[in-house]
N, C-alpha and C positions, 0 to 999 in steps of 0.2 A: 917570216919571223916565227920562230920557237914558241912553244907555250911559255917557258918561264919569261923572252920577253915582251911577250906579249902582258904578264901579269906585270913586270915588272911600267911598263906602258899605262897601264889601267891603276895600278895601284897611286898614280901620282895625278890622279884626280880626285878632287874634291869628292865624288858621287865614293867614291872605294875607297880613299886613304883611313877608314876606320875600322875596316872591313878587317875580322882575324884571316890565316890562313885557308881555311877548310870554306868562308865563304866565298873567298877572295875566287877560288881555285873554281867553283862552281858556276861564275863567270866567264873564266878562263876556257874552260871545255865549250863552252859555245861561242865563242871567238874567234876569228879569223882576219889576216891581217891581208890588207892588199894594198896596191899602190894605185893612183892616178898621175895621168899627164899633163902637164898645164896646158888650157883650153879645152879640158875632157868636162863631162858633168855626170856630177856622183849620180845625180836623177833627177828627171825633170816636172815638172808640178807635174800632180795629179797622177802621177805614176802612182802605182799599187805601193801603201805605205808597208814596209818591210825590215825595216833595219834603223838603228840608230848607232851613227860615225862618232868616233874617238880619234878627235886630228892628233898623232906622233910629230908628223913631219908637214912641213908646207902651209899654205895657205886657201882657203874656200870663199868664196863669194854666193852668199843666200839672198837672192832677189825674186821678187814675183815681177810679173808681166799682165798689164792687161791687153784689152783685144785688139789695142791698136800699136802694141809693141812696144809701149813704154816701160822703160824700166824704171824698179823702186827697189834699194836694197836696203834688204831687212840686217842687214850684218854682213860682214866681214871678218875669218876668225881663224886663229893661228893656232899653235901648238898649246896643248894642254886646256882643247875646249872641243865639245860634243855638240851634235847637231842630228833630226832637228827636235827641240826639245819637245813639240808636242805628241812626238811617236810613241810616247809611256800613254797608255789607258785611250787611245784614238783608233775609230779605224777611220780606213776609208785611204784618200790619195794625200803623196807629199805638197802642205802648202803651197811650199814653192820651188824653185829651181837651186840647185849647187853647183856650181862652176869652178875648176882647180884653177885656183891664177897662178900658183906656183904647184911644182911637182910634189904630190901628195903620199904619204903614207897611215891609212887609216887604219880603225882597230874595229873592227863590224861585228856589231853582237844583231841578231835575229829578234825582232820584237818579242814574237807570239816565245818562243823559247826564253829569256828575256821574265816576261812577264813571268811564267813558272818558278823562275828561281825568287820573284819577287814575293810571289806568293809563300814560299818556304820560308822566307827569311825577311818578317815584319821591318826590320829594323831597317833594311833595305829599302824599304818601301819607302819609309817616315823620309832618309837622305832624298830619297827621291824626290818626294815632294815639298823638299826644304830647297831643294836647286831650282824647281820648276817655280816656287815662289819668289825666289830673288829673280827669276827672268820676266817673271809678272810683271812685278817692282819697278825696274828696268822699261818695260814697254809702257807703262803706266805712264813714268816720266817722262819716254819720247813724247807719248799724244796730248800728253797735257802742256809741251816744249811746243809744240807743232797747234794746238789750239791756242795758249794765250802767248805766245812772244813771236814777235815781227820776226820776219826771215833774218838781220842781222843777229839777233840775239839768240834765232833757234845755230846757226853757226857755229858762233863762241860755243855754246852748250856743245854742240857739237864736238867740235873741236878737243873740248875739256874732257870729252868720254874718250873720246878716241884715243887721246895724251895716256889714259889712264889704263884702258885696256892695253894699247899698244907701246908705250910708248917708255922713253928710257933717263930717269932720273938724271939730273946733272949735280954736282957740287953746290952751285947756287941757286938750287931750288925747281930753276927749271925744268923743262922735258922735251925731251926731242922725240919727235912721234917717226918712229920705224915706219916700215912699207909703204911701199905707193902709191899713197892715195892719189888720183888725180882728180882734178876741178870735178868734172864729171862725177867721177865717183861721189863727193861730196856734196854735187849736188840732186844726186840720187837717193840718197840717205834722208833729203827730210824735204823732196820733191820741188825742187827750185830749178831756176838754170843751170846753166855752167857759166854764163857771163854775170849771174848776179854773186857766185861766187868768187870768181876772178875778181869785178871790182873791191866784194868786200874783203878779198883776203889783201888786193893791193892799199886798199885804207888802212887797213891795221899794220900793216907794214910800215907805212908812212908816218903813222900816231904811234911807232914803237913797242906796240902792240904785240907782235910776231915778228920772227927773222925766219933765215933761214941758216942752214950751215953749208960748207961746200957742194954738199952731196945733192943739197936742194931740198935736205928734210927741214920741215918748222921745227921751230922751237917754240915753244911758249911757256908761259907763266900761269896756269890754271888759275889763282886766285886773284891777278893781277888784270885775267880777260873778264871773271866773271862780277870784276868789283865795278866794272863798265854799264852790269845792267844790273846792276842790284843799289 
């Protein structure tokens, strides 16, 4: 990938889209675009932290592992989102693991190079730490999802984020949540089975709750799951 689309790539993120030319461009010069293969990994915890990825193209799976090989995923995330975000102002190793589950094209800016141009350009700084504060936000509400609501309703909530990061507006309100989530996966994300998610996603089926479409993506009704446990 070219410099210019490379800028053209970066400029439609949130972190740059306010950014003039001359900053934008300053970015740009320490970028580098590469690809990964699905079931490659960008990098594996604890590796030497170095880079923070601009997804263009594909999909990534951010999980940590403990020592007995369980997995717990912190996210899942598509085009037009960066990873991982605590690489601004951290040293030390990647929290956790990246794994491509579809073929990847990311945009690789260098921390330590990175941080310099943050430092020339204050304003830069401030978006930064306006993005790292809504993912605060964000994890905030997972642990407070995961400390007071039972596994059924940590689900729905579930469910309702995922709708909304991923997921694709219908006519009547609805949403059909894109990519493949599987049981597993879901129940990795807020550390439950895969059979207590199966039965609950089969009850909400049942109570009308959720469908699916041909393809086998849900559909749901975000206000209509969360009006269940409120």
């Amino acid at each position: 990938m070219k410099a210019e689309e490379i800028k053209g790539v970066l400029s439609q993120f949130s972190l740059f889209k306010e950014l003039n030319n001359e900053e934008l461009d300053k970015v740009v010069e320490i970028s580098i675009s590469r690809e990964w293969k699905k079931g490659s990994h960008v990098f594996l915890q604890d590796d030497p932290l170095e880079n923070v990825y601009f997804i263009n193209k594909g999909r990534v799976k951010i999980y940590r592992s403990d020592i007995n090989g369980k997995e717990q995923i912190v996210a899942i995330l598509t085009k037009g989102e960066m990873f991982p975000h605590v690489g601004f102002f951290r040293k030390g190793g990647y929290p956790a693991f990246s794994e491509v589950l579809e073929n990847a094209q990311l945009v690789v800016v260098p921390i330590s190079q990175f941080e310099k141009v943050l430092i020339e350009n204050p304003e830069l700084c401030i978006k930064v730490f306006k993005v790292l504060g809504e993912k605060i936000v964000d994890l905030q509400e997972r642990l407070e999802a995961q400390i007071l609501n039972n596994t059924y309703e940590q689900i729905i909530k579930l469910l309702v984020r995922l709708a909304k990061m991923h997921g694709k507006k219908l006519e009547n309100g609805s949403i059909i949540l894109n990519g493949d989530f599987t049981n597993k996966d879901l129940a990795n994300m807020i550390g439950t089975t895969r059979e207590t998610v199966s039965r609950t996603l089969t009850k909400m089926k049942k109570e009308m709750l959720i469908k699916t479409d041909q393809d086998g993506h849900l559909i749901i009704n975000p206000d209509q799951l969360l009006e269940t446990i409120f």
